[in-house]
C-alpha positions in Angstrom: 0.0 0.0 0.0 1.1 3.1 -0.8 1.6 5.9 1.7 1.0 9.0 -1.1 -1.0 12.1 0.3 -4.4 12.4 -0.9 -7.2 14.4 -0.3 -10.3 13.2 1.9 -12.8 15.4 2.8 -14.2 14.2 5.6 -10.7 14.3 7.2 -9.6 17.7 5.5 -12.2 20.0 4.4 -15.1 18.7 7.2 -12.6 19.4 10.0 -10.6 22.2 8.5 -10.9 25.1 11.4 -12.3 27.7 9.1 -12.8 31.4 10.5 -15.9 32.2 12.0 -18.9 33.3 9.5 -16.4 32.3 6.5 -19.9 31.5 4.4 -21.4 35.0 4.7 -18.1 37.2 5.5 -18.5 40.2 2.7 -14.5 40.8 2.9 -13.7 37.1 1.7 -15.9 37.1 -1.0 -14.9 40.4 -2.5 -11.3 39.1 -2.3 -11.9 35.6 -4.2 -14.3 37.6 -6.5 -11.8 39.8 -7.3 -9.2 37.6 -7.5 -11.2 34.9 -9.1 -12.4 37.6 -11.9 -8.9 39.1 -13.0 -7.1 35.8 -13.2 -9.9 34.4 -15.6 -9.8 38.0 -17.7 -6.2 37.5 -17.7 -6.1 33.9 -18.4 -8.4 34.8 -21.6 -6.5 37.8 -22.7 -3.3 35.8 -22.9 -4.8 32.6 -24.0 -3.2 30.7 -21.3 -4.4 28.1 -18.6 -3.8 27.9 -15.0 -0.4 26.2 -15.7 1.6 28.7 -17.6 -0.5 31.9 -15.6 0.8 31.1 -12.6 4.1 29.8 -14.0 4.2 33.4 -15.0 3.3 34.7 -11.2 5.8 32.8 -9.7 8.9 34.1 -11.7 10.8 36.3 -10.5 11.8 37.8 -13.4 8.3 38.7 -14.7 7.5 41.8 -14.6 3.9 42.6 -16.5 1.7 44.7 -14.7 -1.3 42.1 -15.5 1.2 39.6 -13.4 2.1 42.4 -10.5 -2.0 42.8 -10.3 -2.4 39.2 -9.9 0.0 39.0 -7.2 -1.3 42.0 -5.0 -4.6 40.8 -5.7 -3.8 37.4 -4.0 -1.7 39.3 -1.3 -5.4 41.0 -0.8 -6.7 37.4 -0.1 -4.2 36.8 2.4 -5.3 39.7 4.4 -8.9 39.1 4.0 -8.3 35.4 5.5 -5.8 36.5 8.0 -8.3 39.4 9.2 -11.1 37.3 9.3 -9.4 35.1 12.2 -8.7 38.0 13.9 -5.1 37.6 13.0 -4.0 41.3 12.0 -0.8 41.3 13.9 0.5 39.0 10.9 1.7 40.5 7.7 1.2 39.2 4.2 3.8 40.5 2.7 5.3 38.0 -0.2 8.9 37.0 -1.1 10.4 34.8 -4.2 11.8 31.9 -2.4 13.0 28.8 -3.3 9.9 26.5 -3.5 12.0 23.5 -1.7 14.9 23.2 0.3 17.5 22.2 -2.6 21.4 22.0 -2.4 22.7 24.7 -4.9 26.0 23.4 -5.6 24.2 20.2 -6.7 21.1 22.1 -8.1 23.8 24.1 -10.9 22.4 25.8 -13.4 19.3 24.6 -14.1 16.2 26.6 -13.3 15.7 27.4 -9.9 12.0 26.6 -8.5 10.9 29.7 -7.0 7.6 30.8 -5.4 5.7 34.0 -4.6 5.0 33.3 -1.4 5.1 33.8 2.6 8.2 33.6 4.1 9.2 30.6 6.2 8.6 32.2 9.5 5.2 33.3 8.7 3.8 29.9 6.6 5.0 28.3 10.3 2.9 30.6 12.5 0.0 30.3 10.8 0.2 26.7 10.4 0.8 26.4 13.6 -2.4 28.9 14.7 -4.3 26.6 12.4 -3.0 23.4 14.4 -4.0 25.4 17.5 -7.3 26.2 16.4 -8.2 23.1 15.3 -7.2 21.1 18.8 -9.4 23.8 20.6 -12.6 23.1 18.2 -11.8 19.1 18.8 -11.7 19.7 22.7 -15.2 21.6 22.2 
């Protein structure tokens, strides 16, 4: 038997500690409209799927404005999910980091797998919120 991951949602989504009113909370869905809304505009314009838009919004080097709208829209999201568990002390500022932890000498020159994404020190906090939450709504 394999030991892959794999998603079951009765063990993911059903016990995911989502925030408090997620369903009706007016900030969340005017964040993943808008977000939702330009990436599918964009996609169209450009005639590209998911794959190759958000190849494009993970390089570093890219640089269209369409691309830099994407991203802050998506930084936008963060906040509206960070502020709707009350966590505003956290930023949401994003970083192009290596997507995993690779040895460079070995790596060489071939194309380095970066991300547009939290940094390490704030991925682990709110994980570990998340872990926190979730053992307080077990206990409940």
């Amino acid at each position: 038997m394999k030991d892959d991951l794999r998603y079951t949602p009765s063990d993911c989504f059903e016990t995911f500690p989502f925030p408090d009113g997620w369903e009706t909370h007016p900030a969340l869905e005017a964040a993943g409209d808008a977000y939702y809304d330009f990436r599918a505009a964009l996609m169209v314009e450009n005639n590209e799927g998911l794959t190759k838009t958000y190849n494009r919004f993970h390089n570093p080097n890219e640089d269209s404005s369409n691309i830099i709208h994407l991203r802050n829209l998506h930084i936008a999201m963060d906040r509206a999910v960070l502020d709707a568990y009350g966590w505003t002390d956290l930023p949401t500022d994003c970083e192009f980091l290596l997507d995993h932890e690779i040895d460079e000498e070995e790596w060489g020159n071939r194309k380095k797998p970066y991300r547009h994404r939290w940094p390490n020190d704030i991925r682990d906090e709110v994980l570990a919120r998340l872990l926190e939450l979730n053992a307080q709504r077990a206990a409940q």
